[in-house]
C-alpha positions in Angstrom: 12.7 1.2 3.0 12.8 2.5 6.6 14.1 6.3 7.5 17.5 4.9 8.4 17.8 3.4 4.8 16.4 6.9 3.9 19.3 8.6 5.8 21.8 6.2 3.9 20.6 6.5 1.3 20.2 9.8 1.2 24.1 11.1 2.8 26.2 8.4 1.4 24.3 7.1 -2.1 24.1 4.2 0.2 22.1 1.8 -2.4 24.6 2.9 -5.2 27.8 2.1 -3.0 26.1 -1.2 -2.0 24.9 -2.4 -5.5 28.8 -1.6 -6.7 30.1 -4.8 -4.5 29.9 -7.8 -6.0 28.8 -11.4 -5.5 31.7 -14.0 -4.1 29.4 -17.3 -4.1 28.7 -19.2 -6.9 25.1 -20.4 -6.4 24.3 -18.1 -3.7 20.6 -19.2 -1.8 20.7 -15.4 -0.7 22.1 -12.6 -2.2 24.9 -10.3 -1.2 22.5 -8.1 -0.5 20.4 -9.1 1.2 23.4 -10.7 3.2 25.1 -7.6 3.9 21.8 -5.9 4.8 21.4 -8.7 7.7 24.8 -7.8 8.3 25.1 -3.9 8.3 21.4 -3.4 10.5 22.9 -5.9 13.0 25.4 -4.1 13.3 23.6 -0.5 13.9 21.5 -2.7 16.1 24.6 -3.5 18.5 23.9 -6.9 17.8 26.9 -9.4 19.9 26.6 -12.0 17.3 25.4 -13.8 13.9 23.5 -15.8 15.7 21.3 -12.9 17.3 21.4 -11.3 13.6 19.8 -14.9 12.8 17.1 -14.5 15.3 16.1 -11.2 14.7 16.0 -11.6 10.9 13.6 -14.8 12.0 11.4 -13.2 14.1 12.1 -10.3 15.5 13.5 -6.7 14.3 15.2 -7.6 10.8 12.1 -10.2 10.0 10.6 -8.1 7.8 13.2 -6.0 6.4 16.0 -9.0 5.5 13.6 -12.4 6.2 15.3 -15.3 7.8 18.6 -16.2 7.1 21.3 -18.6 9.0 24.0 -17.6 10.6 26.2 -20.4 8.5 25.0 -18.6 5.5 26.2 -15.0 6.8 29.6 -17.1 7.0 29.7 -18.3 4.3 29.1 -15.2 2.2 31.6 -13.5 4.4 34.2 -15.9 4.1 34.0 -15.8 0.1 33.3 -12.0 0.1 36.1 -9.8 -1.1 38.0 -8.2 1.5 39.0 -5.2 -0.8 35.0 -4.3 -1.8 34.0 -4.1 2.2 37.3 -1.5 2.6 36.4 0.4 -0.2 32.7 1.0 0.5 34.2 1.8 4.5 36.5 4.5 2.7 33.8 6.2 0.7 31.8 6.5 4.1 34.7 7.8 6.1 35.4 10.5 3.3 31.3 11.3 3.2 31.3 11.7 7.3 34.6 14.1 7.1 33.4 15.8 4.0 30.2 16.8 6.0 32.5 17.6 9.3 30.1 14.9 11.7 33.7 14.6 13.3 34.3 18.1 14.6 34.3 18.3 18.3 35.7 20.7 20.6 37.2 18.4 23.2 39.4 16.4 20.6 40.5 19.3 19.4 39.9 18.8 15.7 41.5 15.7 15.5 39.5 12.7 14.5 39.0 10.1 17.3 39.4 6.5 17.4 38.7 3.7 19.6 40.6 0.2 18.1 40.1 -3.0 19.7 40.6 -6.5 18.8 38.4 -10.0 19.4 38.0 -13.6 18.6 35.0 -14.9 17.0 33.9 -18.4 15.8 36.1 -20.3 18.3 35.8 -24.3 17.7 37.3 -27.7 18.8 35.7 -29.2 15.3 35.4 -27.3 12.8 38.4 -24.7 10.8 39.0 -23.0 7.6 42.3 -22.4 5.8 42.6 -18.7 7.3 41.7 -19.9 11.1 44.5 -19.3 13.1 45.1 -21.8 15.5 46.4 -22.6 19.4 46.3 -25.5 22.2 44.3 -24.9 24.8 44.0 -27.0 28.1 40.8 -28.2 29.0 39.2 -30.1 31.3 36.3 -32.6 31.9 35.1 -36.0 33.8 37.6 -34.6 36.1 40.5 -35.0 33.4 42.9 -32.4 32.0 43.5 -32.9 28.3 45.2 -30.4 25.8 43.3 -29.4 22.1 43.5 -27.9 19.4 41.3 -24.6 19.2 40.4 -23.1 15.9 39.7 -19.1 15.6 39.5 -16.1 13.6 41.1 -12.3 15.0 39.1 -9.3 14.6 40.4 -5.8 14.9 37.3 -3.0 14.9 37.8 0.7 14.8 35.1 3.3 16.0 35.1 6.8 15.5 34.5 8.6 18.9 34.7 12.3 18.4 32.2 14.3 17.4 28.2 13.9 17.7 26.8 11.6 15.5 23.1 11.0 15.0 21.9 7.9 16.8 18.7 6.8 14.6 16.5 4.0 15.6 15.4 1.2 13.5 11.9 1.2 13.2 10.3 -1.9 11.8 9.0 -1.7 8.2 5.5 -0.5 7.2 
């Protein structure tokens, strides 16, 4: 376990809230979590995508701490995780971080500031789910115009931006 595991650990009862969730595969090849640990550190990381959380759990930063993992698997664990669980641990968190007043800044004021914004992931031509929303899109090649069906998923994130929060650096395992 790393010092930023330490920190989480430490603040938020981090392996306790993460032990609470449980698993929504069947015959899982990975667990949840180690899933949501490839997950949660790319994240921290700034990591754009799964398939640079993918990488970096094969051979670069996460290798040793998560191992390799695909980034069909992080979908698929997602897809069947529940919803409610990932909410609930988010909650706990947000109450920790106002509970130890890491959101008080003078500019905002007191109040607590967020930055929402919204984007598509996992775009395809081919391949869908039953929650992919879906649109016709024009496109064009061998110097045609055709219309076709696009598949996608909507994200909406929200970031806390007031107050100074500690920015700690992953340092590989030892």
């Amino acid at each position: 376990m790393g010092r930023f595991e330490r920190y989480l650990d430490k603040v938020f009862g981090w392996e306790e809230l993460t032990a609470l969730m449980s698993e929504g595969r069947r015959y899982p090849r990975h667990p949840w979590s180690k899933v949501f640990q490839a997950l949660f550190l790319g994240a921290a990381c700034q990591m754009r995508s799964l398939r640079e959380i993918e990488a970096a759990c094969r051979s670069g930063c996460l290798s040793r701490r998560v191992g390799p993992i695909s980034d069909n698997t992080l979908v698929y664990a997602l897809q069947h995780q529940d919803a409610g669980e990932l909410l609930m641990l988010a909650c706990a968190v947000a109450r920790r971080i106002k509970r130890n007043g890491l959101l008080r800044s003078r500019w905002s004021r007191g109040y607590v500031v967020v930055a929402v914004d919204g984007l598509e992931l996992c775009s395809s031509y081919a391949r869908c789910c039953p929650a992919c929303l879906k649109r016709r899109v024009e496109v064009s090649g061998d110097g045609k115009r055709r219309w076709r069906w696009q598949y996608y998923h909507r994200v909406v994130l929200a970031v806390v931006v007031s107050g100074p929060s500690p920015c700690l650096a992953l340092p590989a395992a030892g």
